[in-house]
Wavefront OBJ file of the C-alpha trace (Angstrom):
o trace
v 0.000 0.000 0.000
v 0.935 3.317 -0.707
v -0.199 6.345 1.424
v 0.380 9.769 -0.832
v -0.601 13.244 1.383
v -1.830 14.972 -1.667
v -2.168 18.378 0.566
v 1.658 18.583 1.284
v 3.479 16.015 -1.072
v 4.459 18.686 -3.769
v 4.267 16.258 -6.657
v 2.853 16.697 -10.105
v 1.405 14.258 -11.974
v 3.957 13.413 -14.794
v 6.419 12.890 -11.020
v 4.073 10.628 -9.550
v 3.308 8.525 -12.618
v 6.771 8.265 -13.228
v 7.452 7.110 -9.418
v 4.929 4.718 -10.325
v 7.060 3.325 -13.202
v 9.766 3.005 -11.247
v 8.091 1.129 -8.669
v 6.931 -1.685 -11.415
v 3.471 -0.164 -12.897
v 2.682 -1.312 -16.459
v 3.530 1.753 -18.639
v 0.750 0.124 -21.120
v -2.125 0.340 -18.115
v -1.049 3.443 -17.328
v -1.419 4.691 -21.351
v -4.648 2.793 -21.097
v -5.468 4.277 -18.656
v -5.314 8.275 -19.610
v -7.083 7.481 -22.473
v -10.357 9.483 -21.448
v -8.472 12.869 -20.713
v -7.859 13.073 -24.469
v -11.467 14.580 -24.681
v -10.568 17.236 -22.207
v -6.351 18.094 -23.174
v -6.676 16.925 -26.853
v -4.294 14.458 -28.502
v -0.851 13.659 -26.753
v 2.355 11.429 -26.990
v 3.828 10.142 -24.045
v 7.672 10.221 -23.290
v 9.095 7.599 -20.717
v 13.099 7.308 -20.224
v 15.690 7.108 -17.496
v 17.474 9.762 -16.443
v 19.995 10.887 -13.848
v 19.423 13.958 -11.889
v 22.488 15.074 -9.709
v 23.192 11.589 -8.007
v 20.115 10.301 -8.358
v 18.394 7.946 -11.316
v 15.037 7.432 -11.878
v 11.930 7.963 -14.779
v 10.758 10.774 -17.026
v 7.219 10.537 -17.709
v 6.388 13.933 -19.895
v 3.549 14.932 -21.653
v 4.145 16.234 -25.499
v 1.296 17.746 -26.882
v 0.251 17.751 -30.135
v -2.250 20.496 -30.175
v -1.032 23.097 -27.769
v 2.994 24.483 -26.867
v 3.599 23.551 -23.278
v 7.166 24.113 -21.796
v 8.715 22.414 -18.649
v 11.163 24.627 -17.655
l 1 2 3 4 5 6 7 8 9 10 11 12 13 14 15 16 17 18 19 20 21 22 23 24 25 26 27 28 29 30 31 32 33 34 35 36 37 38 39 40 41 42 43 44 45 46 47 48 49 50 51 52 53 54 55 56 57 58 59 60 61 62 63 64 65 66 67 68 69 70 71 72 73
């Protein structure tokens, strides 16, 4: 089980589905998944690789949208 405090974990989505990833979750369920939201953020591709942040390695989940510019700075 996994307990996530929503009100003071400081986590955004595309963070938490990629801690997801790297605790085992099917990347396919997950696509499966988000496949409502397409009716409410338009059409998307989905981005998953590894990366290493300082010392630290773990998952990039990012959203690349095909209708709209949306920068993560």
């Amino acid at each position: 089980m996994i307990f996530i405090d929503v009100k003071n974990a400081g986590i955004s989505g595309d963070m938490f589905i990629a801690a997801l990833i790297d605790l085992g979750a099917d990347t396919g369920e997950i696509d499966k998944a988000l496949t409502p939201i397409t009716d409410v953020i338009g059409s998307y591709k989905i981005t998953v690789k590894k990366v290493k942040r300082g010392v630290f390695n773990s998952t990039s989940y990012r959203f690349n949208f095909q209708e709209r510019e949306i920068s993560y700075a």
